[in-house]
N, C-alpha and C positions, 0 to 999 in steps of 0.2 A: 548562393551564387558562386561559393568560390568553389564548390562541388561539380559546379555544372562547368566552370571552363576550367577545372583540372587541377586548379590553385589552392591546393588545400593543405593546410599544416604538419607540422610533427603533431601539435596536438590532436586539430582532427583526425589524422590516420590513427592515431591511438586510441580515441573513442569510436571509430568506425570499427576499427580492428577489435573493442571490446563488444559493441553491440555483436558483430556477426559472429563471433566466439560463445554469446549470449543466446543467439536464435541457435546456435546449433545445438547446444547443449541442452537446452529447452524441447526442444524438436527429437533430439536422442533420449530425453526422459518421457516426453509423451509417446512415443514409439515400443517403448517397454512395458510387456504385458501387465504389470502390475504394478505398474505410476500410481500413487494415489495424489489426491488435494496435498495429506499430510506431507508427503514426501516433496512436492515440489512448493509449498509455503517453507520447508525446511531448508533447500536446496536456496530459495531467494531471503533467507531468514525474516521471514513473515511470520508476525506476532497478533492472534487476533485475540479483540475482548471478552472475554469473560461475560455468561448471561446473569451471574451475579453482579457484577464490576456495575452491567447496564441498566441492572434494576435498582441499586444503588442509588447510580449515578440521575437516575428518572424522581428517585424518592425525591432526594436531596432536590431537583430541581423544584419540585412541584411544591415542597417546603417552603423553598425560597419565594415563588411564586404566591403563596399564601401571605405570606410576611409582606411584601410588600403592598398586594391588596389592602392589606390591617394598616399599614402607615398611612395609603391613601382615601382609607374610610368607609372601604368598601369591603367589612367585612359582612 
């Protein structure tokens, strides 16, 4: 609302002013012949998991899951 009749803060202009700082700079990296994923997860410091981390993470669950059938008798 306070966008649309004009009435917008120090703060909102400061986050308006970072978003569009944000699309440009996004927009100047995808424009470059040789953007890749890697570069632009580095560029927003994006951290992905590990296929070890998630098969792990699947074991342990499924453990868990076993464990709790055996309390409830349904082994």
């Amino acid at each position: 609302m306070r966008l649309e009749s004009y009435a917008i803060t120090t703060e909102d202009y400061k986050l308006l002013k970072y978003l569009i700082e944000t699309v440009i700079n996004l927009n100047h990296e995808l424009e470059k012949k040789n953007t890749s994923i890697r570069r632009l997860r580095k560029l927003f410091n994006i951290k992905t998991e590990k296929l070890h981390t998630l098969c792990q993470q699947e074991k342990k669950d499924k453990e868990e899951n076993n464990d709790d059938n055996k309390d409830d008798g349904h082994s």
